[in-house]
C-alpha positions as CSV (number, residue, x, y, z in Angstrom):
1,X,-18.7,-5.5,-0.5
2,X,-18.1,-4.0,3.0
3,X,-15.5,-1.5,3.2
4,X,-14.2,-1.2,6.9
5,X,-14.7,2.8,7.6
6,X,-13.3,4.1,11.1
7,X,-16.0,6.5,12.6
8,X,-14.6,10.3,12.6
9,X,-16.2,10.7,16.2
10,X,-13.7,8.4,17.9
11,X,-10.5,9.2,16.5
12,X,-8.4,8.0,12.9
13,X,-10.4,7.5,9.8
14,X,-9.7,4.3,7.6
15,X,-10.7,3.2,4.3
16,X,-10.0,0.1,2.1
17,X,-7.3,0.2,-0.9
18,X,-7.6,-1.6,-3.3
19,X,-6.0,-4.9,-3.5
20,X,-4.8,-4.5,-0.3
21,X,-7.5,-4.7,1.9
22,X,-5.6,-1.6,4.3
23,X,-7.0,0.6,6.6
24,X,-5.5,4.1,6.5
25,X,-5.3,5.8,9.9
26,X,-4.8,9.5,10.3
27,X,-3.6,10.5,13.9
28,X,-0.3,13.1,15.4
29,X,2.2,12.0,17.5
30,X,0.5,14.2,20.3
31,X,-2.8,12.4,19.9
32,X,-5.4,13.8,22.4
33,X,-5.1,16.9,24.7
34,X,-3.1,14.8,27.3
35,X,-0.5,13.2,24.9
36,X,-2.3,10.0,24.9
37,X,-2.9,7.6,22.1
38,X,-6.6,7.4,21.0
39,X,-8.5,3.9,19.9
40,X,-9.7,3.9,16.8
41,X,-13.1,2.6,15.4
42,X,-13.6,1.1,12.3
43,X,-17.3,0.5,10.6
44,X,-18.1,-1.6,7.9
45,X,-20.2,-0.2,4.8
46,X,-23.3,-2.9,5.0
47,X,-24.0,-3.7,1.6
48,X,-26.6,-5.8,2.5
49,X,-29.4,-5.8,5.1
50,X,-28.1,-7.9,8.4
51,X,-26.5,-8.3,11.6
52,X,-24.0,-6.0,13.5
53,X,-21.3,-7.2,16.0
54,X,-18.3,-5.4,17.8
55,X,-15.3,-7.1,17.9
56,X,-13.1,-5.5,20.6
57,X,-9.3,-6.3,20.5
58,X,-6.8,-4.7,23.1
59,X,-8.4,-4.0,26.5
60,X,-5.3,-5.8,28.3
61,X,-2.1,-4.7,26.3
62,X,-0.1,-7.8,26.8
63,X,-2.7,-10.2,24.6
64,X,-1.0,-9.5,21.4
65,X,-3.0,-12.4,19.8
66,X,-6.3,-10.6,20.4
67,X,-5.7,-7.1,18.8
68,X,-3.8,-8.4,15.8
69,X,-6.6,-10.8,15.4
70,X,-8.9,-7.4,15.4
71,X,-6.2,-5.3,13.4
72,X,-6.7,-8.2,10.6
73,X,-10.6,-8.2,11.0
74,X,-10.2,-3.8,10.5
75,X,-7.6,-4.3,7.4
76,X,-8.0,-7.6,5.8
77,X,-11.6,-8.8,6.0
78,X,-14.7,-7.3,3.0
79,X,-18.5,-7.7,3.7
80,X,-21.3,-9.2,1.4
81,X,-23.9,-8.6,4.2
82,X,-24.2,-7.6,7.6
83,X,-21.9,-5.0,9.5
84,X,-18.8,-5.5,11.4
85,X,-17.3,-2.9,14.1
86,X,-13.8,-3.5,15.0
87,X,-11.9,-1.4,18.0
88,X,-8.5,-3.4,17.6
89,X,-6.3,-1.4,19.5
90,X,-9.0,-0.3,23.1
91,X,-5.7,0.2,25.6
92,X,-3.3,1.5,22.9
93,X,-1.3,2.9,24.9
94,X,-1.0,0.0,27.0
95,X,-0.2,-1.8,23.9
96,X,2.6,0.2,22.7
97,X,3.8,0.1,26.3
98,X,3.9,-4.0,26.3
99,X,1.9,-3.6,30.0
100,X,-1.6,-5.3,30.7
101,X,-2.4,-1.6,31.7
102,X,-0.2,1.2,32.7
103,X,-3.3,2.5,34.1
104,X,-4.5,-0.8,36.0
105,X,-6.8,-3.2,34.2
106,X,-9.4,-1.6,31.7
107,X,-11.1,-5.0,31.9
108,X,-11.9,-4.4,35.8
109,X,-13.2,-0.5,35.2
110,X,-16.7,-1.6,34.3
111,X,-19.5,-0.6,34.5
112,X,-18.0,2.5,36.5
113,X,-15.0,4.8,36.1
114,X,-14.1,7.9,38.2
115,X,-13.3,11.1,36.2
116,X,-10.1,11.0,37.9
117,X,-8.9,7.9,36.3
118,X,-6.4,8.2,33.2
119,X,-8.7,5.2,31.5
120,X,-11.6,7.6,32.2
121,X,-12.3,8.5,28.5
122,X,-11.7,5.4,26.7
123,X,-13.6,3.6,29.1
124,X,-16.8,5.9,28.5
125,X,-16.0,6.1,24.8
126,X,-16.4,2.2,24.9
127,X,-19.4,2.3,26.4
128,X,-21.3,4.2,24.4
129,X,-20.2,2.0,21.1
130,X,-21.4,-1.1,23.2
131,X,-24.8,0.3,23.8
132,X,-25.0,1.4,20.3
133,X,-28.8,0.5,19.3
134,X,-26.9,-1.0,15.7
135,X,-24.6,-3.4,17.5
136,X,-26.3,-6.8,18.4
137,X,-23.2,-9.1,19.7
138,X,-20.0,-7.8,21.5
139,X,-16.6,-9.9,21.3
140,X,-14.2,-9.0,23.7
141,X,-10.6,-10.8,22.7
142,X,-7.9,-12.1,25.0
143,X,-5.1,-14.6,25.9
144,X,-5.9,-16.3,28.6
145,X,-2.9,-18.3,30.2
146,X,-2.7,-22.2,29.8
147,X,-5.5,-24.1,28.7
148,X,-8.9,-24.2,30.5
149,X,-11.0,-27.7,31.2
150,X,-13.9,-28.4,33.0
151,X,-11.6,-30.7,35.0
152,X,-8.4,-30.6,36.4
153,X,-5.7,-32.4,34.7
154,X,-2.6,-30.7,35.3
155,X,-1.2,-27.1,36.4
156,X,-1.7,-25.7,32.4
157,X,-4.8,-27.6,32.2
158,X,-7.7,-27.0,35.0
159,X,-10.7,-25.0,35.1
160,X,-8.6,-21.8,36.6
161,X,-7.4,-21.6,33.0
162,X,-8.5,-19.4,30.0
163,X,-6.5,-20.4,27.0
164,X,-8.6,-21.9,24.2
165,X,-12.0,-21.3,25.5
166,X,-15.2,-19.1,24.6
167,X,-16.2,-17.4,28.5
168,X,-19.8,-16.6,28.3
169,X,-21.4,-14.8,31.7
170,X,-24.4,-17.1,32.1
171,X,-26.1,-19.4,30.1
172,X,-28.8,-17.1,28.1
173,X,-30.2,-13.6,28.3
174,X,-34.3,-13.6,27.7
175,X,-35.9,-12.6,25.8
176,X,-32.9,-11.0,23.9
177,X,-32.0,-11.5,20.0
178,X,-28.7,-14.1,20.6
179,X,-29.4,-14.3,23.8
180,X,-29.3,-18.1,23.7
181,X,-25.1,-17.4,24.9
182,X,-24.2,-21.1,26.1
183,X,-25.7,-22.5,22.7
184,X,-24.1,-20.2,20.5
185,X,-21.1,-20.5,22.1
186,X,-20.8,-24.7,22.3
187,X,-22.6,-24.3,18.7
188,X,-19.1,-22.2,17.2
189,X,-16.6,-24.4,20.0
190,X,-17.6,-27.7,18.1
191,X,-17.1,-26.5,14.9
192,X,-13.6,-24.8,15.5
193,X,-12.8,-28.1,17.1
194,X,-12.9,-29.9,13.7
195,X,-10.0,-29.1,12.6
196,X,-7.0,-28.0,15.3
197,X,-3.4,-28.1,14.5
198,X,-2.8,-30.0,17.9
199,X,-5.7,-31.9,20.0
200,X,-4.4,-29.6,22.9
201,X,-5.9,-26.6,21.4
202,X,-9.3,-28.2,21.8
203,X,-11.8,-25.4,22.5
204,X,-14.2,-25.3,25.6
205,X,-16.9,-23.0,26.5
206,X,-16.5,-21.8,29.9
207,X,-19.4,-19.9,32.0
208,X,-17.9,-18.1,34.7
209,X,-21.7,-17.5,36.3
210,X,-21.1,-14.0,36.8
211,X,-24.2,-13.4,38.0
212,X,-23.9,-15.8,40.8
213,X,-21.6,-13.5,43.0
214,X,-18.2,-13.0,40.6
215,X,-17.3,-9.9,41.5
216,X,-14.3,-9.6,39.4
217,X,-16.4,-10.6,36.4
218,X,-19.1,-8.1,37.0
219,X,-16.7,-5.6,36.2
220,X,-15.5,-6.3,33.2
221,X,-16.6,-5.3,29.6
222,X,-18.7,-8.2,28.7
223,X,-20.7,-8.0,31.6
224,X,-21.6,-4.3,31.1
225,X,-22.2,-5.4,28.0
226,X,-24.8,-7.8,29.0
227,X,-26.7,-5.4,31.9
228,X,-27.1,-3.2,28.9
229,X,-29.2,-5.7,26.7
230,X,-26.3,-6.5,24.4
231,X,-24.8,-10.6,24.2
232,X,-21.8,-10.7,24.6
233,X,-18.7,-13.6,25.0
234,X,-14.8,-13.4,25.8
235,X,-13.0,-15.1,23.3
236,X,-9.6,-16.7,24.5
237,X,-6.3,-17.9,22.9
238,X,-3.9,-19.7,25.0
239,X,-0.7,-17.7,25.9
240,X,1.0,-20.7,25.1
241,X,0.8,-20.6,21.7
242,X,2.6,-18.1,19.6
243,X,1.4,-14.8,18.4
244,X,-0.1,-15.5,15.0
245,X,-1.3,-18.9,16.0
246,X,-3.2,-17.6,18.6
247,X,-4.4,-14.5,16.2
248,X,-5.2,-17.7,13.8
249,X,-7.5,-19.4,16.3
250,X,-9.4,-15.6,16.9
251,X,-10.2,-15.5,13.1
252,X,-11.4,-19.3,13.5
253,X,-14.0,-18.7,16.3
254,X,-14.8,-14.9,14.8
255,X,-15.6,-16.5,11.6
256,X,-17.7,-19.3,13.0
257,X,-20.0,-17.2,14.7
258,X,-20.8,-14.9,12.2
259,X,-21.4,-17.9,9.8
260,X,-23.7,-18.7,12.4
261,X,-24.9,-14.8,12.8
262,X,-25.3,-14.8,8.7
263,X,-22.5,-12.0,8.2
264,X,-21.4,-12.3,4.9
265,X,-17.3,-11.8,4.6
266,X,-14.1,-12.9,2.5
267,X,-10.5,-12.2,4.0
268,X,-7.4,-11.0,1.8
269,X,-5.4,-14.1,2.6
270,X,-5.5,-17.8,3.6
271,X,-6.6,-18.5,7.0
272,X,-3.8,-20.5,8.0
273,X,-1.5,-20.0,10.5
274,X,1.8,-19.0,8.1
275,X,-0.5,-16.8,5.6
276,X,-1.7,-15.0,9.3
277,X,2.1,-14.9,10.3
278,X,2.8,-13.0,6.9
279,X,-0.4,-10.8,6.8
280,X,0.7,-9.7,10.5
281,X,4.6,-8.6,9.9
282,X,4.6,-7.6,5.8
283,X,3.4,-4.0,4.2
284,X,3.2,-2.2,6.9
285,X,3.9,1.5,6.1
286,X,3.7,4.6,7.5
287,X,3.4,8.0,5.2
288,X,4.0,11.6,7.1
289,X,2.2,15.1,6.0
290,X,0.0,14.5,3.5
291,X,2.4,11.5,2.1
292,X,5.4,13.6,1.8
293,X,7.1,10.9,3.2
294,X,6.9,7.4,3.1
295,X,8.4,4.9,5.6
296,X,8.2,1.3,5.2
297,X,8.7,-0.4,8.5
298,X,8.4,-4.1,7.2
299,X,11.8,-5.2,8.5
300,X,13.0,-1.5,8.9
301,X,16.7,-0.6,10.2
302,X,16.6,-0.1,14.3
303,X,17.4,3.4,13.5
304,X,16.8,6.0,10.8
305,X,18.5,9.1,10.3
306,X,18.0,12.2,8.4
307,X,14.2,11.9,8.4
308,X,13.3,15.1,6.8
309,X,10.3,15.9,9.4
310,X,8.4,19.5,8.8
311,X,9.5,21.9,11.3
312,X,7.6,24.1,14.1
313,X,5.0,20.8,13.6
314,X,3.4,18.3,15.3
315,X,4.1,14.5,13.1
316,X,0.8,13.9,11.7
317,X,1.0,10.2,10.3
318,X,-1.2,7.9,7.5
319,X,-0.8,3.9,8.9
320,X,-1.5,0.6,6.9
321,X,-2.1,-0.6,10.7
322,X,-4.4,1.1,13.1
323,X,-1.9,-0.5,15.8
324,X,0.9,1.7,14.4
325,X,1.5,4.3,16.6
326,X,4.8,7.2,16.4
327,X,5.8,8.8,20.1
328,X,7.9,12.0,20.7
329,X,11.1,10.4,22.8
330,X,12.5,13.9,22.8
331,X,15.7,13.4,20.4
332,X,14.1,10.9,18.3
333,X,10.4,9.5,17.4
334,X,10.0,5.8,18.6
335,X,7.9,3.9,15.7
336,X,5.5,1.1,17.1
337,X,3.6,-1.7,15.7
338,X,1.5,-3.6,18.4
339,X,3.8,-4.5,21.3
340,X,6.8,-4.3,18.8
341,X,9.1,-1.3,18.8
342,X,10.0,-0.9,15.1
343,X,12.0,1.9,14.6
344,X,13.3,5.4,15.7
345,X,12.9,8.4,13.3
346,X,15.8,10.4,14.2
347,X,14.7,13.7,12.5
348,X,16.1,16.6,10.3
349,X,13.5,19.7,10.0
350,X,13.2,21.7,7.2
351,X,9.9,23.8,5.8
352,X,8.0,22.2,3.2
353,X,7.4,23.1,0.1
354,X,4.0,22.4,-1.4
355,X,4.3,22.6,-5.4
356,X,4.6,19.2,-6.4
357,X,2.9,16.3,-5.5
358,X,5.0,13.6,-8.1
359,X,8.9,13.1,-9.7
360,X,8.7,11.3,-13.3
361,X,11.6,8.2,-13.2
362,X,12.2,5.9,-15.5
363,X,12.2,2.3,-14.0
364,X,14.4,0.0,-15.8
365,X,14.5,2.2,-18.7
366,X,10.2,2.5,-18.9
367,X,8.9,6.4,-17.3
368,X,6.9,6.5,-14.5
369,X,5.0,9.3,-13.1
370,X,5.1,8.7,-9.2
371,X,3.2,10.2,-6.7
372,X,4.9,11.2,-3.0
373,X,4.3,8.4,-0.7
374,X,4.6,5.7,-3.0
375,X,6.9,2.4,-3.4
376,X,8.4,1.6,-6.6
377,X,9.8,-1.8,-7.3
378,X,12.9,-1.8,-9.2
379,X,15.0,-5.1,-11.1
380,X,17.7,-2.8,-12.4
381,X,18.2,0.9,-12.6
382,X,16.5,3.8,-11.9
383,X,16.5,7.7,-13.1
384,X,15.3,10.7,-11.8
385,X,14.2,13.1,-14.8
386,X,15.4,16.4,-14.1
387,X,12.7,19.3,-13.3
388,X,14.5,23.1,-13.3
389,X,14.1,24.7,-9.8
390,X,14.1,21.2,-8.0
391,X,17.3,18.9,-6.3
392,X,17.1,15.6,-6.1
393,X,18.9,13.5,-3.2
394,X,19.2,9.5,-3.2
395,X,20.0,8.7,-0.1
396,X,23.2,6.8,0.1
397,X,24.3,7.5,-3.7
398,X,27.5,9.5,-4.5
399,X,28.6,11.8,-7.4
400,X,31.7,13.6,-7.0
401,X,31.0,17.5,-6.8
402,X,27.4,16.3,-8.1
403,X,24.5,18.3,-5.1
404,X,22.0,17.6,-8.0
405,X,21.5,13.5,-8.4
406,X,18.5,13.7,-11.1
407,X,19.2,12.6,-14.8
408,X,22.1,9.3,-13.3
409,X,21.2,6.2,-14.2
410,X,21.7,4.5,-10.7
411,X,21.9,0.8,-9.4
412,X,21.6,-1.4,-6.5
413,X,24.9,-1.8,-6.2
414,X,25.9,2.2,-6.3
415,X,24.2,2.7,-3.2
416,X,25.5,2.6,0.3
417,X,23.4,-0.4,2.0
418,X,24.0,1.1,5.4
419,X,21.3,3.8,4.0
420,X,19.0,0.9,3.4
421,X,15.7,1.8,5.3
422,X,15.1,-2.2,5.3
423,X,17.8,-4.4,7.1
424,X,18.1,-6.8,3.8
425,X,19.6,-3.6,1.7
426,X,16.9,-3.0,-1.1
427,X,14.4,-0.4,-0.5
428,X,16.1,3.5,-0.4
429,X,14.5,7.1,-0.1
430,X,15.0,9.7,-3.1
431,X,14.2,12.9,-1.9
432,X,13.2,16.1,-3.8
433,X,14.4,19.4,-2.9
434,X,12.7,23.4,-4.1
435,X,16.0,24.8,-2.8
436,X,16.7,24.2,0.9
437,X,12.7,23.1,1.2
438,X,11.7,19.5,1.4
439,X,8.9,18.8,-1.6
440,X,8.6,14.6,-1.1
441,X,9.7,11.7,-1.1
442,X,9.4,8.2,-2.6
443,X,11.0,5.0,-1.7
444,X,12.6,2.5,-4.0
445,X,12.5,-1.2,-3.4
446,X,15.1,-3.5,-5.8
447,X,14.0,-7.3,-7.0
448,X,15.1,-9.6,-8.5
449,X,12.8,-10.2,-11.7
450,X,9.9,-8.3,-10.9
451,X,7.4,-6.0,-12.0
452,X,8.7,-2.4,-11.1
453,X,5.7,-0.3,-10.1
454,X,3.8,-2.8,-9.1
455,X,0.6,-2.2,-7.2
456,X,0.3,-2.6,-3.9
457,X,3.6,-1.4,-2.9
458,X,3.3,1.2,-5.2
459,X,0.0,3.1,-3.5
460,X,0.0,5.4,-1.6
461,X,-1.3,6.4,1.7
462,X,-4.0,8.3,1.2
């Protein structure tokens, strides 16, 4: 099975855990000389002899549906045979910024760039993963507005549209291997049509004849694409549909064509629209400095405090999510997810210390050795063993003239909600101490009638 692997040349590096099908991203909240966020690419491990596309998510960072679709593809997707290449997140900082480009339009900055422009670097980076000699199809994804026919029917639904349709450049490109574009294309439309949750989201292929004189199309990423002897298509999801339905309708197309291409793949979840909805917003996590610290930002607070950051030091950050991204606001770190803003980190610095990498708890009376960076799920109680030389904090727990909080048996119900990382109340930091230097971290989670420790919550980033 393929293991989604980001390349170390152009930025984070990801691997699969096991069962969760995640990508870990390593990046710093200053991420390139300028302070800009890098894109990330992520390479499958071809287990089997075959064909090798690039699915590109995020050139315009208003499409949401396009780069979670991708962000799925890099996290959630194995391969049997055949190689997939995923860039989910190609205008990041566009994405985290909710603009279709702070910079202008990436997708108009092709097949030329000046030096001077800010987009100058991803734009090149781009290029030279396109023209790859491994990569034989490129996928650019988008959300197009309304709903595209071949004839005009109404002001959501006329051939100026772009939602729900597969844009090819021209017909085919001879004598190239899946060249034949307008085939292909109709070929994967028909069979995504078979089964739509509304007949409105019928697909259509739609050649803008770029070759015929479009000179906005000629500069945009699929085009380069195809000058350069690759095939390539724009795949679009209405912006009329919401977020994980149009992601759902990426996956649908993606998958048809590389049945058709003879990729190999299976997916951690059911492609449906609701098991999408609930791949996109659960387990995403975040773990600082070597997983010191763990922050779950599934339905985190708006704000939390007392985040015990390293001092003199840049944040250098592990995601579940290569669209995560953490910014320096100047009083606070601003914690992002796509075009959502999740979180702010509102700091407390101390030095680290480095001699432990675990606490031993016992989890509803059964011990557990737990590593930093972990989750534990809890149905009743929890205890910190005591270790000498170490202090133990739980965050939002109380003992009268107690500064050491190891060896209490300590409930739900003890524990200040307001000091909940999660708005619902259940999941709460306990934080180890080598006198006034911070050692780790783990969060725990408390359920009703479930396994405590259960994998994966329980992993860690790393």
């Amino acid at each position: 099975m393929g293991v989604l692997q980001q390349s170390p040349i152009y930025g984070r590096r990801s691997r699969l855990i096991l069962p969760a099908i995640a990508c870990v991203c390593l990046a710093y909240a200053d991420t390139s000389a300028a302070g800009r966020l890098e894109f990330s690419l992520h390479r499958s491990h071809e287990q089997a002899p075959g064909n090798t596309i690039l699915v590109v998510g995020g050139i315009q960072g208003d499409e949401p549906g396009g780069f979670n679709a991708a962000s799925l593809l890099a996290t959630n997707y194995r391969f049997r045979k055949g190689a997939v290449w995923v860039v989910p997140n190609l205008n990041f900082e566009s994405i985290v910024r909710r603009s279709r480009g702070i910079y202008g339009d990436m997708n108009r900055k092709f097949p030329a760039v000046p030096p001077s422009d800010p987009d100058f670097g991803s734009v090149e980076k781009i290029k030279r993963i396109i023209t790859d000699p491994q990569v034989d199809f490129v996928f650019n994804l988008h959300d197009g507005s309304g709903f595209y026919r071949h004839e005009h029917l109404d002001r959501w639904h006329n051939p100026r549209r772009w939602g729900q349709s597969i844009i090819i450049d021209q017909e085919s490109i001879e004598p190239i291997y899946f060249g034949d574009l307008g085939a292909d294309a109709r070929s994967v439309a028909n069979s995504v049509n078979e089964q739509l949750f509304k007949d409105e989201h019928v697909y259509h292929v739609k050649n803008t004849r770029t070759r015929e004189g479009d000179l906005e199309m000629a500069k945009t990423l699929t085009y380069y694409a195809i000058n350069n002897g690759k095939p390539a298509v724009g795949l679009e999801a209405s912006k009329s549909l919401p977020t994980h339905l149009r992601a759902f309708y990426h996956l649908r197309v993606l998958e048809a064509y590389m049945r058709r291409f003879g990729i190999e793949f299976e997916r951690g979840f059911d492609l449906s629209p609701e098991s999408v909805k609930a791949t996109i917003d659960n387990n995403v996590r975040v773990s600082l400095y070597d997983n010191r610290v763990l922050i779950n930002i599934t339905n985190a607070r708006h704000k939390l405090g007392y985040v015990p950051l390293k001092k003199n030091a840049k944040i250098e950050y592990r995601a579940s999510n290569p669209l995560v991204a953490i910014m320096n606001q100047g009083s606070h770190f601003r914690v992002s997810y796509g075009n959502r803003r999740i979180t702010e980190l509102h700091p407390q610095f101390f030095d680290y210390d480095a001699s432990r990498r675990f606490i031993a708890l016992r989890v509803d009376g059964e011990r557990k050795v737990v590593g930093f960076g972990r989750m534990v799920e809890v149905t009743k109680t929890v205890v910190v063993e005591p270790q000498d030389g170490y202090r133990v904090n739980v965050i939002g727990w109380r003992r009268s003239g107690v500064k050491n909080e190891s060896g209490f048996e300590i409930r739900k119900g003890e524990i200040v909600r307001r000091f909940s990382v999660d708005n619902d109340g259940t999941t709460f930091r306990i934080e180890v101490y080598k006198g006034e230097k911070f050692t780790g971290m783990v969060l725990v989670k408390f359920v009703e009638g479930a396994t405590a420790f259960r994998n994966p919550p329980s992993r860690p980033l790393s």
